[in-house]
C-alpha positions in Angstrom: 124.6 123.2 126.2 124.5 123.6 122.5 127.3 120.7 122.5 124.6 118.7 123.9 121.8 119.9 121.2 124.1 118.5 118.4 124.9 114.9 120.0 121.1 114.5 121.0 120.5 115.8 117.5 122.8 113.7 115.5 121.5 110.7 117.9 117.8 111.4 116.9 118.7 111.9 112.9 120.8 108.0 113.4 117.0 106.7 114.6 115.7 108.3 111.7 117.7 107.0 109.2 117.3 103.6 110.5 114.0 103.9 111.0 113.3 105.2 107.2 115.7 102.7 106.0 113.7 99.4 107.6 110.5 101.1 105.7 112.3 100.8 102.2 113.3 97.7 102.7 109.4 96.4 103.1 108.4 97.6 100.4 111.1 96.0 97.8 109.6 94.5 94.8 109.9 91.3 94.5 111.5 91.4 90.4 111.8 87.5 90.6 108.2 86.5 89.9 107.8 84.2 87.1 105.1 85.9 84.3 103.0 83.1 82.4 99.6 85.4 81.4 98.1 88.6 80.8 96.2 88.4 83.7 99.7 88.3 85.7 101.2 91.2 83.6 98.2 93.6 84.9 98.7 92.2 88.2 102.2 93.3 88.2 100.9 96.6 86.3 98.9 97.1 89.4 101.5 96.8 91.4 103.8 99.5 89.7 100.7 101.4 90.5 100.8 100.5 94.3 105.0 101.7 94.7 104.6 104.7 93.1 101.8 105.1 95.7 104.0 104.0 98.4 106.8 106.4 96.9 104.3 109.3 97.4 103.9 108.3 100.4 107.6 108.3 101.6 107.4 111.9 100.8 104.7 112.6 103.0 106.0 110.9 105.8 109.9 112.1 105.3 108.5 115.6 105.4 106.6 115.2 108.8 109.6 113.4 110.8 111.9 116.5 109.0 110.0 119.3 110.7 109.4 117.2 114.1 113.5 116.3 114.1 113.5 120.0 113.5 111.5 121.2 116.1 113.3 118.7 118.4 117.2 120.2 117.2 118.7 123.4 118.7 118.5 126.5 116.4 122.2 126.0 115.1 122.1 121.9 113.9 119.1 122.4 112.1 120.6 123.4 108.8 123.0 120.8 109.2 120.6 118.1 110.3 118.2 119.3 107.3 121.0 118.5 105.1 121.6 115.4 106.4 118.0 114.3 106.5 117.5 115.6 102.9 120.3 113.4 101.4 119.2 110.2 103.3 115.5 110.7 101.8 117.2 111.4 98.1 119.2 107.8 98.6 116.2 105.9 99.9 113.9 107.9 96.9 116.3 106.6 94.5 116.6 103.1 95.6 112.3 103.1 95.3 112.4 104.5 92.1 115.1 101.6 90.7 113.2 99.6 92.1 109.8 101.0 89.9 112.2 101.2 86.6 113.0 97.8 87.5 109.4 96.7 87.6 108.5 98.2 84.3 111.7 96.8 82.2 110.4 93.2 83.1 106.6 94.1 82.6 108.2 95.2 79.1 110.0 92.0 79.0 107.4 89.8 79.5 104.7 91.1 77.4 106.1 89.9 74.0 107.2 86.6 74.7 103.8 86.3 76.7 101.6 87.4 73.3 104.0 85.2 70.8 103.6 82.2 73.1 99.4 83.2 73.3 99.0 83.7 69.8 101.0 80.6 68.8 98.8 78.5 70.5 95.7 80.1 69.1 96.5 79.7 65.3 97.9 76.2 66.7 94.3 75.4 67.8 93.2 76.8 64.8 95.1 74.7 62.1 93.9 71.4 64.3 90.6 72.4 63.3 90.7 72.1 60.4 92.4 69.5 60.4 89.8 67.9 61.9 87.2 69.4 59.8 89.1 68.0 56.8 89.4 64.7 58.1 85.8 63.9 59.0 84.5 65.4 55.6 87.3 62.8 54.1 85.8 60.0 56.2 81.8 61.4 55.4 82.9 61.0 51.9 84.7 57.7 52.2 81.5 56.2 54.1 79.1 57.5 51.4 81.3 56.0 48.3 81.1 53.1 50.3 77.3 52.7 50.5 77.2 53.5 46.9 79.3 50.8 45.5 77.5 48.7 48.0 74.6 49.3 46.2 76.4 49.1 42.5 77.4 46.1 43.2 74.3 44.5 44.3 72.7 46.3 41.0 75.2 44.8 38.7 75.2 41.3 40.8 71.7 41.3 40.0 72.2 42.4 35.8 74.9 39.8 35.7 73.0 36.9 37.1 70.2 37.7 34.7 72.4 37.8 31.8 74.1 34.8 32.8 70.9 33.1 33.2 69.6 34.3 30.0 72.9 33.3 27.7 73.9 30.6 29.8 77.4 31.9 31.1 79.4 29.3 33.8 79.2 30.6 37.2 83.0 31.7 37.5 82.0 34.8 35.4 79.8 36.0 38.7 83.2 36.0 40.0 85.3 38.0 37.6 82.7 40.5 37.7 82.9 41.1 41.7 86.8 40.8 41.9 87.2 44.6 40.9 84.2 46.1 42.8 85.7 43.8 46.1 89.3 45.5 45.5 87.4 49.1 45.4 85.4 48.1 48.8 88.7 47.0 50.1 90.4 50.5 49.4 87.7 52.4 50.7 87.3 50.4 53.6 91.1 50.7 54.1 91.0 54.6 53.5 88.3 55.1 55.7 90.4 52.9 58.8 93.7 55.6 58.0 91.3 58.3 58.4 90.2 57.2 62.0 93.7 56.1 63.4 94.4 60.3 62.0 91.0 61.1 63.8 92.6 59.5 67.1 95.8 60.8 67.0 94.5 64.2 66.3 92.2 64.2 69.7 95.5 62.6 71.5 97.1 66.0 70.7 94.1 68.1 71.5 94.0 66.1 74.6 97.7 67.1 75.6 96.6 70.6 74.3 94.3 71.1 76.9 96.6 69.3 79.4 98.9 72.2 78.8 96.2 74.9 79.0 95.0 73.5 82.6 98.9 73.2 84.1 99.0 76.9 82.8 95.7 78.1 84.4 96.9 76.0 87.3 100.3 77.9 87.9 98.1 81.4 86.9 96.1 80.5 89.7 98.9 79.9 92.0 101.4 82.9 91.1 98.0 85.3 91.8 97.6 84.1 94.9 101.7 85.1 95.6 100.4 88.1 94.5 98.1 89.0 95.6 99.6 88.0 99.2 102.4 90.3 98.6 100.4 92.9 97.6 98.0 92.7 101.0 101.3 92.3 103.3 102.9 96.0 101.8 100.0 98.1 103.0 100.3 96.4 106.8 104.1 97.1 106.8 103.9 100.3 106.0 101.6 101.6 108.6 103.5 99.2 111.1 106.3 102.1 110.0 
């Protein structure tokens, strides 16, 4: 009769430990999920949060099946079954907790790289303003120097043709006068063209800038609905256990 206690007892610990073993294995973290925000890093914070949970959990559970395997065990196997049961729950508490250390060396991982590549692009955005600040001041500047020797010139048009007229000067010297305000107009007109085509290929790179910044918030998007899945499937595995 005892004989028969130990096999039925040894049977019943076997269901156990497959039993407690298929609930580990739902809750494995999945360490393979690419990190591309902050908003993913507390995600995967929360997560942590959620196994340790789970871990307590484990405990609970492992310590009700332990006294009902008891109960169910002749007198004699249960020290030996309690043994047995004990070091099973120590492996798959183990496995958990790797599986938590895991978690946090790639949280600790991913938070630099994440804030170099964040602040980069900040004091990126920041030097293309002004940038562009400096340019259209340039080109504000250009355009009023422009409308002033416009007007100099029409001034000093006007002077010449009266002094012409009043000493009797050829016409050619009306000429010779407007050759170098004509060469300034041409430089500042030329000036103020080089600004623009730096005005256009500045908003090109802004343009690609924000390019980036959508694909990012696109793929931020998408890796929070993985988790977010994920994190709604663990709860209904483990009370499927």
């Amino acid at each position: 009769m005892n004989t028969w206690f130990k096999h039925f007892g040894v049977f019943i610990i076997g269901l156990f430990w497959v039993h407690t073993a298929g609930w580990t294995q739902d809750v494995v973290i999945p360490l393979s999920i690419p990190i591309k925000s902050q908003d993913q890093v507390a995600d995967l914070q929360k997560k942590l949060e959620a196994r340790k949970t789970a871990l307590e959990d484990l405990s609970i559970k492992n310590a009700k099946l332990e006294q009902e395997l008891f109960d169910m065990v002749s007198g004699d196997f249960q020290p030996q079954a309690k043994e047995v049961l004990e070091k099973h729950f120590e492996d798959e508490k183990t496995k958990l907790e790797d599986q938590i250390a895991g978690l946090k060396e790639k949280l600790a991982r991913a938070k630099q790289p994440l804030q170099v590549k964040i602040d980069q692009l900040a004091r990126d955005l920041d030097k293309k303003d002004l940038e562009l600040k400096g340019i259209r001041e340039q080109r504000d500047q250009a355009q009023k120097s422009l409308s002033v020797s416009e007007s100099d010139r029409t001034a000093k048009d006007k002077r010449i043709s009266e002094l012409l007229a009043a000493t009797g000067q050829v016409p050619f010297k009306i000429n010779e006068a407007k050759q170098p305000l004509e060469k300034r107009i041409d430089e500042l007109t030329g000036s103020v063209s080089e600004k623009e085509k730096q005005i256009a290929q500045l908003r090109q790179g802004i343009d690609k800038t924000g390019k980036d910044l959508t694909a990012m918030a696109k793929e931020k998007r998408e890796l929070e609905q993985v988790l977010q899945q994920t994190q709604e499937s663990i709860p209904v595995k483990i009370s499927e256990t």
